[in-house]
N, CA, C and O atoms as a GROMACS GRO file, in nm:
protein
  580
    1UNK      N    1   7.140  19.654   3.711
    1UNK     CA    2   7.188  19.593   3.589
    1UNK      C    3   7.298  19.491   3.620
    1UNK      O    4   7.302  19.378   3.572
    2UNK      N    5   7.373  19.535   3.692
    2UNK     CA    6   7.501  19.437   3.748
    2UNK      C    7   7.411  19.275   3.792
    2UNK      O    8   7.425  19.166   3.736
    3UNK      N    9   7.334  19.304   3.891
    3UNK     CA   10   7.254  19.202   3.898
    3UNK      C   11   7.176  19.100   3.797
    3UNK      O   12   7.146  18.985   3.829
    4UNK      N   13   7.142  19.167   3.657
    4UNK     CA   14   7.097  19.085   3.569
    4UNK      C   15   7.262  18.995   3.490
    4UNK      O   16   7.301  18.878   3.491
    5UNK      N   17   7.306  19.102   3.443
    5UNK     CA   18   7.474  18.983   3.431
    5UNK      C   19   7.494  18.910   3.541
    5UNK      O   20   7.461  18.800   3.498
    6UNK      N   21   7.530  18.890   3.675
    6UNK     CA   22   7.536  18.811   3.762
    6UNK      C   23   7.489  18.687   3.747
    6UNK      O   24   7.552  18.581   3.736
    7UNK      N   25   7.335  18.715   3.747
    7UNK     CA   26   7.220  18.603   3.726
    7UNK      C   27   7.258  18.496   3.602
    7UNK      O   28   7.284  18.376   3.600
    8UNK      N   29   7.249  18.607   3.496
    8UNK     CA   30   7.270  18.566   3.371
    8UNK      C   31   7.372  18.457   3.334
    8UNK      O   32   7.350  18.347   3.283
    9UNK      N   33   7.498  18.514   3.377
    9UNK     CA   34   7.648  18.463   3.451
    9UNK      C   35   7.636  18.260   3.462
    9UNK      O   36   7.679  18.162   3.401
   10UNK      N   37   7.535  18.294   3.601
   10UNK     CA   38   7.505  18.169   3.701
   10UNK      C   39   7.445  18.100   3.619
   10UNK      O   40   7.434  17.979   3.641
   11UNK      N   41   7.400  18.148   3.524
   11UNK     CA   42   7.244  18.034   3.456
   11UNK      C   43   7.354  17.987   3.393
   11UNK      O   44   7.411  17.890   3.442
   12UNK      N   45   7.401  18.045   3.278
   12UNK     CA   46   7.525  17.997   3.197
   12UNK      C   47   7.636  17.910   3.224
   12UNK      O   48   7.682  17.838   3.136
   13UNK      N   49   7.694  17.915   3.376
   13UNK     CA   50   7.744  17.822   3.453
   13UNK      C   51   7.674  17.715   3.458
   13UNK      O   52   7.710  17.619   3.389
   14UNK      N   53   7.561  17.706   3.540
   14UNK     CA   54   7.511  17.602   3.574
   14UNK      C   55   7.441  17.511   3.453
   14UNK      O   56   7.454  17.390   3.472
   15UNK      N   57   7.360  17.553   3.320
   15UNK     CA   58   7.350  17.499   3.202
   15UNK      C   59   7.490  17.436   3.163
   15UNK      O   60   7.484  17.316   3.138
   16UNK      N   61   7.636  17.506   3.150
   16UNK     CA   62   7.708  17.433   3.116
   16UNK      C   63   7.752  17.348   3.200
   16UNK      O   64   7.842  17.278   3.154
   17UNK      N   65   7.721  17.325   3.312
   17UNK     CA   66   7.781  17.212   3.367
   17UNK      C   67   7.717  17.055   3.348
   17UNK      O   68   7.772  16.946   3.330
   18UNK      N   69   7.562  17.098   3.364
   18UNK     CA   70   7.507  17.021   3.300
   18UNK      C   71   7.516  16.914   3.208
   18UNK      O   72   7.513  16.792   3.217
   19UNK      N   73   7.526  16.995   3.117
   19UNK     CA   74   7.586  16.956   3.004
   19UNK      C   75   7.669  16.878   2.983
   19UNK      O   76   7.650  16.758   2.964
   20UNK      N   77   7.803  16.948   2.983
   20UNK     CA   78   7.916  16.884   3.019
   20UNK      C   79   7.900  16.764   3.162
   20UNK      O   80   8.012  16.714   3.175
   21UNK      N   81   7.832  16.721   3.237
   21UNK     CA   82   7.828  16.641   3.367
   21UNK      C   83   7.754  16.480   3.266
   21UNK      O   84   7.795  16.364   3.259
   22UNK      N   85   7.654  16.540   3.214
   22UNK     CA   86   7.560  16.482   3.133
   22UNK      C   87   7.646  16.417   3.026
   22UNK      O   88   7.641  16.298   2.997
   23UNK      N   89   7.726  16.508   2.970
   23UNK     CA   90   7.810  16.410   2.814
   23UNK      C   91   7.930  16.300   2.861
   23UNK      O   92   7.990  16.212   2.798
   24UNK      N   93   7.936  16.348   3.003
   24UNK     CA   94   8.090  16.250   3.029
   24UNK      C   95   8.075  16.134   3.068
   24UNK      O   96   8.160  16.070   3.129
   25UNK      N   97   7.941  16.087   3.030
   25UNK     CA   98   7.920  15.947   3.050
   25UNK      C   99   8.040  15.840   3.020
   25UNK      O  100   8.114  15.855   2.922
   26UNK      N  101   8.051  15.754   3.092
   26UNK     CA  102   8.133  15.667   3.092
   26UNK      C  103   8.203  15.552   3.008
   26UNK      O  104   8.320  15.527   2.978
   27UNK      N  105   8.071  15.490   2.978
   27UNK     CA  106   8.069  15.388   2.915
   27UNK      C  107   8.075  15.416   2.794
   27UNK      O  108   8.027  15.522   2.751
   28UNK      N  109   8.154  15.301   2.690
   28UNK     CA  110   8.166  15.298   2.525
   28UNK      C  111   8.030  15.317   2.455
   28UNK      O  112   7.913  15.287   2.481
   29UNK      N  113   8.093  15.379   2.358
   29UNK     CA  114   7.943  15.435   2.220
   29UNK      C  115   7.911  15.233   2.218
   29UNK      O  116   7.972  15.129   2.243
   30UNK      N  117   7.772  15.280   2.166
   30UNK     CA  118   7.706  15.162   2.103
   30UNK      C  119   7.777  15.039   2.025
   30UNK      O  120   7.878  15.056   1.957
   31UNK      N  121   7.729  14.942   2.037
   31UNK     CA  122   7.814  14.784   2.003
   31UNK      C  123   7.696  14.711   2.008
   31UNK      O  124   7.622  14.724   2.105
   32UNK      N  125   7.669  14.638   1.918
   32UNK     CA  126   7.589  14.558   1.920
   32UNK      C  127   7.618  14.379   1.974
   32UNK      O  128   7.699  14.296   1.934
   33UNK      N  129   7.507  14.375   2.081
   33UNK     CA  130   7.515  14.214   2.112
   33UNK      C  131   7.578  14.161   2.052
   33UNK      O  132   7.583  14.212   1.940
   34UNK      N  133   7.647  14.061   2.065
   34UNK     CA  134   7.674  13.984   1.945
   34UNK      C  135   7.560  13.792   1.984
   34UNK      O  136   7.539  13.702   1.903
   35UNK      N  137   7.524  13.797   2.106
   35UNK     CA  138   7.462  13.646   2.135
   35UNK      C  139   7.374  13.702   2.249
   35UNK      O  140   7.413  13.767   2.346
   36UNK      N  141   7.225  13.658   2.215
   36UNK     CA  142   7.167  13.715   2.276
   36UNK      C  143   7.086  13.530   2.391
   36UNK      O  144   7.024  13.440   2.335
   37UNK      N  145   7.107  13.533   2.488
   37UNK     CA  146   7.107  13.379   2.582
   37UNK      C  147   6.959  13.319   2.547
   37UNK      O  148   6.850  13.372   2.527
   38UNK      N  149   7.001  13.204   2.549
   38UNK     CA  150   6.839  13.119   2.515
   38UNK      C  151   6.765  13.163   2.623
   38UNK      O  152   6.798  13.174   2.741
   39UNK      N  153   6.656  13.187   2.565
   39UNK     CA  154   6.496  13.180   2.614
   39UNK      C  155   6.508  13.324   2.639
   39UNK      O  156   6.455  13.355   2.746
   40UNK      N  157   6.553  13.407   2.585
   40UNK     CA  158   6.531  13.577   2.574
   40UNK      C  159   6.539  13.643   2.507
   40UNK      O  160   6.581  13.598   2.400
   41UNK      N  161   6.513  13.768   2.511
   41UNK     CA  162   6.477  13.863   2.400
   41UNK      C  163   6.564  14.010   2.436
   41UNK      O  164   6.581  14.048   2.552
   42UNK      N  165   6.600  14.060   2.352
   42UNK     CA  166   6.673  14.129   2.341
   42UNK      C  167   6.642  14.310   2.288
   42UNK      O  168   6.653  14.355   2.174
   43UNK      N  169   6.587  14.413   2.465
   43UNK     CA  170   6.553  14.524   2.444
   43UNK      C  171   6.650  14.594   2.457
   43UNK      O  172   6.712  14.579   2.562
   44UNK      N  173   6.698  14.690   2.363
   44UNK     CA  174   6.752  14.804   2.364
   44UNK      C  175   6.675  14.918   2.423
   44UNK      O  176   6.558  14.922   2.383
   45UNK      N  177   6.714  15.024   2.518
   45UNK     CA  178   6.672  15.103   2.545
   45UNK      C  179   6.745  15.223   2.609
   45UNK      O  180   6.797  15.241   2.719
   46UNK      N  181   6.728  15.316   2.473
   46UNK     CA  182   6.812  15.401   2.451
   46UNK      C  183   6.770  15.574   2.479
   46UNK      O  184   6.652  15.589   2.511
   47UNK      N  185   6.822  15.656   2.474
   47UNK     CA  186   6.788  15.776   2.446
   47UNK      C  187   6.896  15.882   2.362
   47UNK      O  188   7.009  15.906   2.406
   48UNK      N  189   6.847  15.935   2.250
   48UNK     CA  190   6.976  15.973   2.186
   48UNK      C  191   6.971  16.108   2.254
   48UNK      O  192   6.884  16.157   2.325
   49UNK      N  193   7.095  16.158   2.209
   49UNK     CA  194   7.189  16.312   2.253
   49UNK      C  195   7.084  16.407   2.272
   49UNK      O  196   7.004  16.388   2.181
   50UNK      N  197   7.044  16.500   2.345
   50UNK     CA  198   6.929  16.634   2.266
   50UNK      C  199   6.998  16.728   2.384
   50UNK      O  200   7.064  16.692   2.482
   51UNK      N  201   6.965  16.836   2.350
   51UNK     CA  202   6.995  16.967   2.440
   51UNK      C  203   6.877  16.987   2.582
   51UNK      O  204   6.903  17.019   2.698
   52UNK      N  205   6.776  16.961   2.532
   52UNK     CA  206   6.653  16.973   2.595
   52UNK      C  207   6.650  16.879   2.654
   52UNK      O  208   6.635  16.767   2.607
   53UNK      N  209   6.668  16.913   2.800
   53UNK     CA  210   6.620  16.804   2.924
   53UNK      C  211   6.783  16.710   2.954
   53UNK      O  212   6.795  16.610   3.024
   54UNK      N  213   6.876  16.768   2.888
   54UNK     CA  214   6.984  16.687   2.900
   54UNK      C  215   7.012  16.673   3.067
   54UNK      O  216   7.003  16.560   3.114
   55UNK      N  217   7.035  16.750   3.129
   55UNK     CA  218   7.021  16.695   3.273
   55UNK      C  219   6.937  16.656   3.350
   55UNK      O  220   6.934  16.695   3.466
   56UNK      N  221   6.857  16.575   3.303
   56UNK     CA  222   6.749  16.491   3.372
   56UNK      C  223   6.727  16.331   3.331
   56UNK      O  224   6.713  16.306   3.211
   57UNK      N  225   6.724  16.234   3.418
   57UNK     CA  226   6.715  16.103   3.406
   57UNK      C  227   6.611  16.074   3.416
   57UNK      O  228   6.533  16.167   3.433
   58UNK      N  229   6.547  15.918   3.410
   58UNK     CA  230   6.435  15.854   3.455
   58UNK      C  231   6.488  15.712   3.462
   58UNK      O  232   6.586  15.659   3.408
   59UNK      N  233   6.387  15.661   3.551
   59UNK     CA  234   6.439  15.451   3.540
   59UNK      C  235   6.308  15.458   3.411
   59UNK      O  236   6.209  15.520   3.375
   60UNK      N  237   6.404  15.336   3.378
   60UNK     CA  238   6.316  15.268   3.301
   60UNK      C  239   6.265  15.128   3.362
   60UNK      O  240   6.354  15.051   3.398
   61UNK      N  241   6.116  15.082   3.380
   61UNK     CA  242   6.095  14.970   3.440
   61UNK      C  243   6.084  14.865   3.387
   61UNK      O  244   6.129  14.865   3.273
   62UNK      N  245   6.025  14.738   3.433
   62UNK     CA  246   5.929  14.627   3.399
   62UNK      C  247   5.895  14.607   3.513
   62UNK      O  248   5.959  14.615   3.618
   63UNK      N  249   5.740  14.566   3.484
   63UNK     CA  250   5.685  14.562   3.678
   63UNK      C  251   5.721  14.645   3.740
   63UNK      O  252   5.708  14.766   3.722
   64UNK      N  253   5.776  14.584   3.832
   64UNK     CA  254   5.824  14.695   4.002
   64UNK      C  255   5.984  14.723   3.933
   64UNK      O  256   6.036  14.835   3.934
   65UNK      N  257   6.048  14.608   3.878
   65UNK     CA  258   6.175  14.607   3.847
   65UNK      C  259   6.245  14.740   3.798
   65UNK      O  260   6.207  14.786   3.690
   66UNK      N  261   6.317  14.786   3.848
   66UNK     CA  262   6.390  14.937   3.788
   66UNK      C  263   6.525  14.841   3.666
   66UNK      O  264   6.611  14.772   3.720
   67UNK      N  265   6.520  14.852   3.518
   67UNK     CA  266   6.585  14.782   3.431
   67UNK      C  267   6.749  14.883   3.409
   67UNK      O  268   6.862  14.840   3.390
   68UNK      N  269   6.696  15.039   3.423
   68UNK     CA  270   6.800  15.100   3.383
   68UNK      C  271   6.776  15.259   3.458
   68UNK      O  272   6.658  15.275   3.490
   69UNK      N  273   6.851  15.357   3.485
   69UNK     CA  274   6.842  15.451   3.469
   69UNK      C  275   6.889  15.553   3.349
   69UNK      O  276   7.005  15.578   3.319
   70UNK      N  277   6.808  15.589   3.305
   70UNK     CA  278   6.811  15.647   3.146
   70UNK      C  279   6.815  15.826   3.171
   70UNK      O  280   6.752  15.917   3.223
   71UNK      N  281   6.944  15.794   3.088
   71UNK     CA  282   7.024  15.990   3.105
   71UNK      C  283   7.022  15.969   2.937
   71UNK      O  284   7.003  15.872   2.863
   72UNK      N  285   7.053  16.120   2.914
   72UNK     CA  286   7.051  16.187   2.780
   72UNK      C  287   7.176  16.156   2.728
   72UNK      O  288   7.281  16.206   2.769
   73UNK      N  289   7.169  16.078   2.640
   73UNK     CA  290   7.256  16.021   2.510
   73UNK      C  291   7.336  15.872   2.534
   73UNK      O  292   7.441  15.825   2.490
   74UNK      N  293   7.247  15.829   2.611
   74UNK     CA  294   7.270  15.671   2.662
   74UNK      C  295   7.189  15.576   2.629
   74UNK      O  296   7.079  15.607   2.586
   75UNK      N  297   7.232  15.410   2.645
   75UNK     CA  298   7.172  15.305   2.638
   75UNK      C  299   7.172  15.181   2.692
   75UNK      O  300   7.290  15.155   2.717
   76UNK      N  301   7.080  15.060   2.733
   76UNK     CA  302   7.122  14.958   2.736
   76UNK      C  303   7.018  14.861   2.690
   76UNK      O  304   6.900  14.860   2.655
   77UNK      N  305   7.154  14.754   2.711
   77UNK     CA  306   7.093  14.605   2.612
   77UNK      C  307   7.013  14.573   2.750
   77UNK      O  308   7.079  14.605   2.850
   78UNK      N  309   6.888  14.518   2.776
   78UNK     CA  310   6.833  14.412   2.877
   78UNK      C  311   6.748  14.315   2.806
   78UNK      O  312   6.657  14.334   2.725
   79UNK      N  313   6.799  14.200   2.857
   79UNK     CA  314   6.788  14.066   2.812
   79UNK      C  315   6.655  14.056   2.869
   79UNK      O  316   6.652  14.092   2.987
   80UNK      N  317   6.546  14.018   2.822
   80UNK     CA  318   6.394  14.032   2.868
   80UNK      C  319   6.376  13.880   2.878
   80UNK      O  320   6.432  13.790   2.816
   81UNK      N  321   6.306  13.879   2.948
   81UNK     CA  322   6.219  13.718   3.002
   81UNK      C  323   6.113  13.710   2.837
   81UNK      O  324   6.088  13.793   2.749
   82UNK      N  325   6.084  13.603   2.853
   82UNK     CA  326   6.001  13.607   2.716
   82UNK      C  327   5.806  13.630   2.739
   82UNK      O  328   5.759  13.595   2.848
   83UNK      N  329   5.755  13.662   2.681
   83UNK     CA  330   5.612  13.682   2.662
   83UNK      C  331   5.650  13.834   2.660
   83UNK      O  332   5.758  13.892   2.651
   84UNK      N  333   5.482  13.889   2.674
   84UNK     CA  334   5.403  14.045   2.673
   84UNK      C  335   5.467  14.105   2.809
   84UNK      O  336   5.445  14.060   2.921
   85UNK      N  337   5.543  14.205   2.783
   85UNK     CA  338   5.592  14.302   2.876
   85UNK      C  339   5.564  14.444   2.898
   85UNK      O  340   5.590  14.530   2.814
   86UNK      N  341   5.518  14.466   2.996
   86UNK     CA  342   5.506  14.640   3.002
   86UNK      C  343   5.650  14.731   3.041
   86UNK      O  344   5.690  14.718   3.157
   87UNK      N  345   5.712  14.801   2.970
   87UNK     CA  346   5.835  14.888   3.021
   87UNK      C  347   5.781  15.012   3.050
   87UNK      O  348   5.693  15.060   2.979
   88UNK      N  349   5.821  15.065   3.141
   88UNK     CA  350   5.742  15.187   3.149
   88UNK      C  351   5.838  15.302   3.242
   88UNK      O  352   5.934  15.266   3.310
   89UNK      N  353   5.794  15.440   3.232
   89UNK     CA  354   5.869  15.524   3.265
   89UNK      C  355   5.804  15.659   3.395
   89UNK      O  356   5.698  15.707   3.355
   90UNK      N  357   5.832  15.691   3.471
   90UNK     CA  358   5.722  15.769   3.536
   90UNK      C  359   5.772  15.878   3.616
   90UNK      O  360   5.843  15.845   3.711
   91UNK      N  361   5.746  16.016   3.596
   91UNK     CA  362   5.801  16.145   3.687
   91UNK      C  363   5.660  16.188   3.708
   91UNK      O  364   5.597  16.108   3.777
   92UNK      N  365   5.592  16.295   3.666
   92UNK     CA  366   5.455  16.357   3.674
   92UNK      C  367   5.376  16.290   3.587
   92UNK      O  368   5.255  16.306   3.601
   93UNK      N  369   5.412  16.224   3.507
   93UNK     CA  370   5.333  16.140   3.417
   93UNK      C  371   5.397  15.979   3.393
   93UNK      O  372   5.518  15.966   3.410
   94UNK      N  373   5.323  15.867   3.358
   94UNK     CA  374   5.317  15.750   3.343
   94UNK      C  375   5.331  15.746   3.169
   94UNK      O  376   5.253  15.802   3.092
   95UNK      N  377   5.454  15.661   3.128
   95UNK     CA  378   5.452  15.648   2.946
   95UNK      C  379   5.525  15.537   2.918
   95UNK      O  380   5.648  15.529   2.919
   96UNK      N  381   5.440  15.447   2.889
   96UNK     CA  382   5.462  15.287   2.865
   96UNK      C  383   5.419  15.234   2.707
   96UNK      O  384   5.339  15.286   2.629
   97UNK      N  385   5.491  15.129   2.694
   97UNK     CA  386   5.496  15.050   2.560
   97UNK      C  387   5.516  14.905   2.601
   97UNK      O  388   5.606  14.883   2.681
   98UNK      N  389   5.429  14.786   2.548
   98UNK     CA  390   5.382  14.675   2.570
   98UNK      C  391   5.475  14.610   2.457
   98UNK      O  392   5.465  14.646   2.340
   99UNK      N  393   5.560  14.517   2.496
   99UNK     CA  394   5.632  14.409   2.368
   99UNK      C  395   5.572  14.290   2.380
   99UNK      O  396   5.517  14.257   2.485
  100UNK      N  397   5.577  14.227   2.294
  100UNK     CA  398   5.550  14.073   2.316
  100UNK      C  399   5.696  13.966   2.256
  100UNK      O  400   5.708  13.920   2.142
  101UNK      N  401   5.783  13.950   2.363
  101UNK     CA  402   5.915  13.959   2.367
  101UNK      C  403   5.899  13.825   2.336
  101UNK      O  404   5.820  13.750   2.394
  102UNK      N  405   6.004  13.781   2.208
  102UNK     CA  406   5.993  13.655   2.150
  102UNK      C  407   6.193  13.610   2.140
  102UNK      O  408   6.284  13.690   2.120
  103UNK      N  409   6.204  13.447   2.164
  103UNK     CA  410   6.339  13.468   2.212
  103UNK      C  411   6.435  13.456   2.058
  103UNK      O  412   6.426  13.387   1.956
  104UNK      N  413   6.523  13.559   2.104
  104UNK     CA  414   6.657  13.582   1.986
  104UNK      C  415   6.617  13.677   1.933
  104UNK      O  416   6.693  13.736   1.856
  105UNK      N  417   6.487  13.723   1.953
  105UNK     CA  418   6.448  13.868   1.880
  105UNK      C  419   6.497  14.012   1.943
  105UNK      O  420   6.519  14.022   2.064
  106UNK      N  421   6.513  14.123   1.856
  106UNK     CA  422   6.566  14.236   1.903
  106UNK      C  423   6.503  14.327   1.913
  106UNK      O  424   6.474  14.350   1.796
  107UNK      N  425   6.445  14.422   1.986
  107UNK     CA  426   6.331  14.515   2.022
  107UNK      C  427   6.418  14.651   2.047
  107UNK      O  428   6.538  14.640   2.074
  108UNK      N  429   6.368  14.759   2.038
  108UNK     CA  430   6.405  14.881   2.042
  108UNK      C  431   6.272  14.981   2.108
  108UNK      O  432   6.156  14.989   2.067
  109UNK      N  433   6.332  15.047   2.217
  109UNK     CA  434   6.289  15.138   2.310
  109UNK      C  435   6.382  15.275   2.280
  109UNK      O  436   6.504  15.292   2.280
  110UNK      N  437   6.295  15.343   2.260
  110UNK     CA  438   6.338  15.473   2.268
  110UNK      C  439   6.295  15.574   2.356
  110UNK      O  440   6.183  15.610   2.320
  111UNK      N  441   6.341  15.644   2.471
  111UNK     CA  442   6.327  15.724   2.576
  111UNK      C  443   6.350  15.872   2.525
  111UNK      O  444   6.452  15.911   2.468
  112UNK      N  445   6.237  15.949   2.554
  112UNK     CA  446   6.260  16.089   2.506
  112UNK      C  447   6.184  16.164   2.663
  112UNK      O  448   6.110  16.104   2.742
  113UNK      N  449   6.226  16.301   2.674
  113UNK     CA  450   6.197  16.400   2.782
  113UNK      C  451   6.137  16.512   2.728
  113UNK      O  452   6.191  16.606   2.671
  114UNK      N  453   5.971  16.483   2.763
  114UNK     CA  454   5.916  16.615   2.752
  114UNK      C  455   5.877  16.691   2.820
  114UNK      O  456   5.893  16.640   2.932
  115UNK      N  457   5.826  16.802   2.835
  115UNK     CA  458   5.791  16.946   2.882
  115UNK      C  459   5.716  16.874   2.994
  115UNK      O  460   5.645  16.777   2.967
  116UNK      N  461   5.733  16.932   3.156
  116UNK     CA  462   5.631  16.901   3.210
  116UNK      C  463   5.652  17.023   3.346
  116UNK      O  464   5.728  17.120   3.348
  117UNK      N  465   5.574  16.982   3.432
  117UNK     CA  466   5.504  17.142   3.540
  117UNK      C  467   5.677  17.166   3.609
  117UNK      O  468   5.754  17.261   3.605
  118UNK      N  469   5.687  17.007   3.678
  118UNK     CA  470   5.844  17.063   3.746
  118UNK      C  471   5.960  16.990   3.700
  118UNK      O  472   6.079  17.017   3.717
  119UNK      N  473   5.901  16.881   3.633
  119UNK     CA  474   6.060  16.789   3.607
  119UNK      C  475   5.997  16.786   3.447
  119UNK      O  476   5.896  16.841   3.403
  120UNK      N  477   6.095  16.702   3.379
  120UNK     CA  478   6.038  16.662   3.269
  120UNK      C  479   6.014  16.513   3.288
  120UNK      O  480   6.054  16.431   3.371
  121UNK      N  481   5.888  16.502   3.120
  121UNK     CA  482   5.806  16.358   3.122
  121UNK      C  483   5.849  16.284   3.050
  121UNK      O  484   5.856  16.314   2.930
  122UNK      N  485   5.879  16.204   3.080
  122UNK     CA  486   5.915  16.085   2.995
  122UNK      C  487   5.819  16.009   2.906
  122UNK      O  488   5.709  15.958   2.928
  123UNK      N  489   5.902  16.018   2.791
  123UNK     CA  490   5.801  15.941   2.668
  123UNK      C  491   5.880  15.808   2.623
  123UNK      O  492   5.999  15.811   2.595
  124UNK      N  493   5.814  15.708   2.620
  124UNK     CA  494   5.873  15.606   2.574
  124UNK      C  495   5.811  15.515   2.459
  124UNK      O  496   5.704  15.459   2.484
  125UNK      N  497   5.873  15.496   2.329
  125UNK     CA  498   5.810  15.441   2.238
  125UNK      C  499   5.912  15.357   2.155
  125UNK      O  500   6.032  15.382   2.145
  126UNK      N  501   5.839  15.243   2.091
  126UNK     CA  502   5.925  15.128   1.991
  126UNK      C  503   5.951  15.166   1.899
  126UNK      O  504   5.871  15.223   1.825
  127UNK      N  505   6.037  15.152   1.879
  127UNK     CA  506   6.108  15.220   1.711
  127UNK      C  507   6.135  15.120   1.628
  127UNK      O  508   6.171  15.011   1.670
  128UNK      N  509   6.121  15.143   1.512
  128UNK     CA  510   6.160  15.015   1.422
  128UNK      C  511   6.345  15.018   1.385
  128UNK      O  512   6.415  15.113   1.351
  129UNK      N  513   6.376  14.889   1.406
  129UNK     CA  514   6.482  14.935   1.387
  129UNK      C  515   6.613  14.936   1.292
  129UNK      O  516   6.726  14.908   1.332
  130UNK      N  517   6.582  14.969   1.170
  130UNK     CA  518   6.625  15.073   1.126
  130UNK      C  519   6.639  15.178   1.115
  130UNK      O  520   6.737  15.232   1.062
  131UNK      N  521   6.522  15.246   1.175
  131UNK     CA  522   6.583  15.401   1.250
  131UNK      C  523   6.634  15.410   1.356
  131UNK      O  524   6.718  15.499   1.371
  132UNK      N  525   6.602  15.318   1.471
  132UNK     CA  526   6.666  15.286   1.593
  132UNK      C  527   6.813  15.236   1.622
  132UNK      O  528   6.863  15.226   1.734
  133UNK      N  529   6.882  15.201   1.482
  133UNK     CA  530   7.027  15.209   1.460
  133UNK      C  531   7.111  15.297   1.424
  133UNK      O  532   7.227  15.315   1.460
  134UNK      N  533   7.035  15.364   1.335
  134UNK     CA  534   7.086  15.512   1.340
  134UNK      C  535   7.097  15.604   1.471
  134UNK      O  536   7.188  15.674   1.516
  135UNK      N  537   7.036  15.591   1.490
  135UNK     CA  538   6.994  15.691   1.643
  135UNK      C  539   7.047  15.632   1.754
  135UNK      O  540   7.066  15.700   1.855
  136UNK      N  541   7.076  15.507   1.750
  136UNK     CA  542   7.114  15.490   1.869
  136UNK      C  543   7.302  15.467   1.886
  136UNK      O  544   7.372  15.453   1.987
  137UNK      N  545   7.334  15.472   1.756
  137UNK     CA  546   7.496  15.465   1.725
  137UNK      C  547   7.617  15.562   1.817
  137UNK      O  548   7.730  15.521   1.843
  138UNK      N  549   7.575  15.665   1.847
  138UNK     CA  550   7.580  15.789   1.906
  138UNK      C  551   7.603  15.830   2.050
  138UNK      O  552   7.652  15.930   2.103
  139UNK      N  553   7.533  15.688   2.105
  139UNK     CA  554   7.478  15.662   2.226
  139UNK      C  555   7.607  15.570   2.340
  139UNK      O  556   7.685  15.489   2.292
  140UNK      N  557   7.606  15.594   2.445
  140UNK     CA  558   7.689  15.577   2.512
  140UNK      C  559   7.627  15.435   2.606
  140UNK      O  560   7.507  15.429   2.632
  141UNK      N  561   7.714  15.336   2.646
  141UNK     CA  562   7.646  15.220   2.726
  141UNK      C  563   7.638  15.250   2.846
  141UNK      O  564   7.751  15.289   2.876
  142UNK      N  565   7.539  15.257   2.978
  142UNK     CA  566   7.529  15.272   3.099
  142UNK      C  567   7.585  15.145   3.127
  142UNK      O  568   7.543  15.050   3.061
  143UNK      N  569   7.661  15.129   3.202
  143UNK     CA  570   7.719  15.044   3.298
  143UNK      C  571   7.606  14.987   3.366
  143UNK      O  572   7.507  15.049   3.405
  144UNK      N  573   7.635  14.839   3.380
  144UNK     CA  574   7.534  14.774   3.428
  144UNK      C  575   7.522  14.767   3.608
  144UNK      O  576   7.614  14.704   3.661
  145UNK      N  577   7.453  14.805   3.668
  145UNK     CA  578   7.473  14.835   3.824
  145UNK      C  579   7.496  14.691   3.918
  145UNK      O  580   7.512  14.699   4.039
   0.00000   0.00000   0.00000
């Protein structure tokens, strides 16, 4: 029995650190662009707060390009080249969304973590945004690397 508290103990440790490692993100809550540079388009790509999967990241791409690494309750602005873009996300599974990036326009990506065999999967989908302002208010800026 001592052994199941022990265990129990450790899980509880290590979930809260998580956690806590995961929320102390750095960077300021959400701010919106204020000038977004000629001849581009303007993706947000965010993931709001959740309990589930909070210690686990993914990049977010275009092409080969790695745009961001995306942790739980973060975001960033990337200034997109203009035309049809694939962003896409990939651990055990592949989950992409196609824009057709038009310049001064503002696009919204939303990054979510689901259930998968050893890591979790990344889901990625466009949000309209007016819900994508709500949700993404919350959200902390990744520092640009």
């Amino acid at each position: 029995m001592k052994s199941f508290w022990r265990t129990s103990l450790n899980y509880l440790l290590f979930s809260s650190f998580l956690l806590i490692t995961d929320c102390a993100s750095l960077g300021p809550v959400y701010s919106k662009v204020d000038k977004i540079p000629d001849n581009r388009g303007l993706v947000y790509v965010y993931r709001p707060s959740s309990f589930f999967g909070g210690g686990f990241s993914f990049n977010v791409k275009t092409g080969e390009t790695v745009i961001t690494t995306l942790s739980n309750g973060e975001y960033y602005p990337y200034f997109s080249p203009l035309g049809e873009k694939e962003f896409w996300a990939q651990t055990e599974s592949k989950s992409s969304v196609t824009l057709d990036v038009k310049a001064g326009e503002t696009y919204y990506i939303k990054g979510e973590l689901g259930v998968g065999f050893l890591v979790g999967r990344p889901h990625l989908m466009v949000v309209d945004p007016e819900i994508a302002e709500k949700e993404i208010v919350d959200c902390k800026l990744i520092p640009t690397p």
